[in-house]
N, C-alpha and C positions, 0 to 999 in steps of 0.2 A: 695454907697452900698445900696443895697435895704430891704427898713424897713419893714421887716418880720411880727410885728402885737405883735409877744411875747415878754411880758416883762419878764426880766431877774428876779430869784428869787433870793430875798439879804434875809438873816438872821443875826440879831442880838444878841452879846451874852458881856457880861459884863466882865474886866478883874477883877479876883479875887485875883490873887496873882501874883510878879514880882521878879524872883528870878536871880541877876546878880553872874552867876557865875565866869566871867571873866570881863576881860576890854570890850574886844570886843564881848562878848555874853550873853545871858538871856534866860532865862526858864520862860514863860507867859502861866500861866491856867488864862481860862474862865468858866464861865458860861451862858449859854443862853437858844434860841429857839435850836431842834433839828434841824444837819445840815443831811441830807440824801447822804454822801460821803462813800467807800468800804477803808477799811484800805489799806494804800500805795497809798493815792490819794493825790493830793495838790490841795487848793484852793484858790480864790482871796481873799483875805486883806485890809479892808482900814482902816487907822486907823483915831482920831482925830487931830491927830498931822500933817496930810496932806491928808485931805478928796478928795480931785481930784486926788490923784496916789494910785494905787493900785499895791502890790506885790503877788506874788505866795509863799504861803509854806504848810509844807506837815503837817497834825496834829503827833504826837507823843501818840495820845492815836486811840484805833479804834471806831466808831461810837456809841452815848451812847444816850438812849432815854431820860436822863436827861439835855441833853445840855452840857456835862462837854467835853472843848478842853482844848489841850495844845500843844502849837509851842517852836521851840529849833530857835531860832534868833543870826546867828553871823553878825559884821556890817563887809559891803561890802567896799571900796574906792569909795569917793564920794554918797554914799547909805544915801540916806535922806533919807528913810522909815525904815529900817535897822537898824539906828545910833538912831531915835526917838524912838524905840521900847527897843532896849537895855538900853538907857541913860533916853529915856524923860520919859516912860512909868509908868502907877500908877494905883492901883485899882478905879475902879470904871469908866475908859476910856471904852467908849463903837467902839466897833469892828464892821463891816459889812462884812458878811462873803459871798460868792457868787460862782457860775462856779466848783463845785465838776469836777474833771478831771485826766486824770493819768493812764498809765498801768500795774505797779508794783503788784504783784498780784502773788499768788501763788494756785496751783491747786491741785484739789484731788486727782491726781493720786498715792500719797504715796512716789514719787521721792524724793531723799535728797537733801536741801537747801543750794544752797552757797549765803551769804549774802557779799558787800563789801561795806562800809561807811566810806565816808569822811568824817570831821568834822559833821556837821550838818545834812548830809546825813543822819545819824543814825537815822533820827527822824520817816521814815514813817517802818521803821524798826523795831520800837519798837512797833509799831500803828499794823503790819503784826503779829507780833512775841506774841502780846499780843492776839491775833483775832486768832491765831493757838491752842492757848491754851484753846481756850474754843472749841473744835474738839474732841473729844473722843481719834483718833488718831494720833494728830501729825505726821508730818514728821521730819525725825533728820537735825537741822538746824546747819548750819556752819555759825559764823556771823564773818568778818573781819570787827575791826573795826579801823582806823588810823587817827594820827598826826603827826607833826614835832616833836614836843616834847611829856614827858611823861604828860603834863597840861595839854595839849589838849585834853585828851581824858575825855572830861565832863565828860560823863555819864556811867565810869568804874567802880565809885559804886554800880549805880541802875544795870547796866549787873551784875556786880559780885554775886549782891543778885539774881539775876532773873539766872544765871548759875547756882546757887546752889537749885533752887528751879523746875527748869525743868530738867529733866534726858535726855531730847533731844537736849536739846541747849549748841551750845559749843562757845565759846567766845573767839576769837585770837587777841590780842590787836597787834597795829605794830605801829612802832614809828620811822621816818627817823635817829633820832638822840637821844638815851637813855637818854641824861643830860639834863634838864629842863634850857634853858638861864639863864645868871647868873642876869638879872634886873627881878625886883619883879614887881608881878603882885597882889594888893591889894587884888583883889576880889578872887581869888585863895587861897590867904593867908586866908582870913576872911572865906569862905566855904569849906577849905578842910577837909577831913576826913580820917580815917583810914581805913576805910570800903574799898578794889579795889583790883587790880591789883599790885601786887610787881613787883622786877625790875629782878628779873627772870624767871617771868611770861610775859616779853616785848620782839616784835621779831623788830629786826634790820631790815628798810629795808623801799621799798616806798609799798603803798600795793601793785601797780602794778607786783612789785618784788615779794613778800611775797605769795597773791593769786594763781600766774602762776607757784610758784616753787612746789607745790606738783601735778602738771599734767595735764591734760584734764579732762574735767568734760564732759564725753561723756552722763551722763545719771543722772543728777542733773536739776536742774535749778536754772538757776543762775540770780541776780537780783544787780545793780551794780547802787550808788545814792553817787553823790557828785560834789567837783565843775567841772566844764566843761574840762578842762586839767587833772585831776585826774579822769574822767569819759574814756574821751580818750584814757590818756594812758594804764589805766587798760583794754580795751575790745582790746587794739593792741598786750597788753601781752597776755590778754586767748586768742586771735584767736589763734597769733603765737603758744601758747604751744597744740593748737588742740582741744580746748574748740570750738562745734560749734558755729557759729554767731547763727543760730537759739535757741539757748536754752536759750540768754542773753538775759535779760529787763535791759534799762535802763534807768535812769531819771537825 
């Protein structure tokens, strides 16, 4: 490969706070240098827990001139960056941040937002959703957001307060299966809240199902962020229900 001359810019930012809210996941704010990313973007990661591998993730807040991030972390199988971040992770580990990238993005033309998030998906979601709100106009956002279960859906408190607080955003929780498994999940037990989503407020269903069953989104835009199989199969339900390919982003 031919060494181009430019060096890459890495920025540093400090973790300030590690919030496990599951077995398998965590909510890590930082603080640092400002990183110069567009809300809906992901960037590279290296942490100290394995300074030679770097991950991609998408920040959960949008661009701030004071350096404040924050990443929504589930661990993967086999995911040694993933697994350190959730389990090893402590204030004061210092982060390098790098490669701002990503098409997720939403335009001014006034068109209505269909949102779909997988697990963790959620996060450039909210980084989008928060970046729309400082817009004089908004556009009326549709945000799907799904699990397996009713746990899974993290961060159905912070939506439920942020649905009650924008008159544009509408919030459809979906959940393959409404009964939470019957083995406990400590971190779940120790941070849950009252604050969310009740169980009549929950749709039956994969989002892929859930999303394609109120129609075509001939004149939206639609932006669709989760893992690779739930990416897939959701853009094979909107083509098939007449959603064009051209109107989807996804990541």
């Amino acid at each position: 490969m031919q060494n181009t001359g430019v060096e890459q810019q890495v920025w540093t930012a400090t973790v300030v706070e590690h919030h496990r809210l599951r077995t398998d996941l965590a909510v890590v704010r930082l603080e640092g240098e400002f990183v110069p990313f567009t809300a809906g973007q992901s960037v590279s990661v290296t942490v100290p827990q394995n300074p030679r591998v770097s991950r991609r993730y998408s920040p959960a807040l949008p661009p701030s001139l004071d350096g404040k991030l924050e990443f929504h972390v589930r661990t993967v199988p086999a995911g040694w960056i993933s697994g350190a971040i959730v389990g090893d992770t402590a204030p004061g580990d210092q982060w390098q941040i790098s490669e701002p990238s990503g098409r997720l993005s939403v335009d001014d033309s006034g068109r209505d937002v269909v949102m779909v998030a997988g697990g963790t998906g959620l996060a450039p979601f909210r980084s989008i959703i928060l970046e729309l709100a400082r817009r004089p106009r908004p556009p009326r956002v549709y945000l799907f957001i799904g699990g397996r279960h009713p746990r899974d859906l993290y961060g159905s408190d912070m939506l439920w307060i942020l649905a009650q607080q924008l008159d544009w955003l509408t919030v459809v929780p979906v959940v393959e299966d409404v009964q939470d498994p019957e083995w406990a999940d400590e971190w779940y037990d120790r941070t849950r809240v009252d604050i969310g989503f009740g169980p009549d407020d929950l749709i039956a269903g994969t989002l892929a199902e859930v999303v394609s069953s109120y129609g075509a989104y001939t004149d939206h835009q639609v932006l669709v962020c989760g893992s690779p199989a739930m990416v897939r199969f959701t853009l094979r339900s909107l083509i098939d229900s007449g959603t064009p390919a051209g109107a989807i982003q996804f990541e």
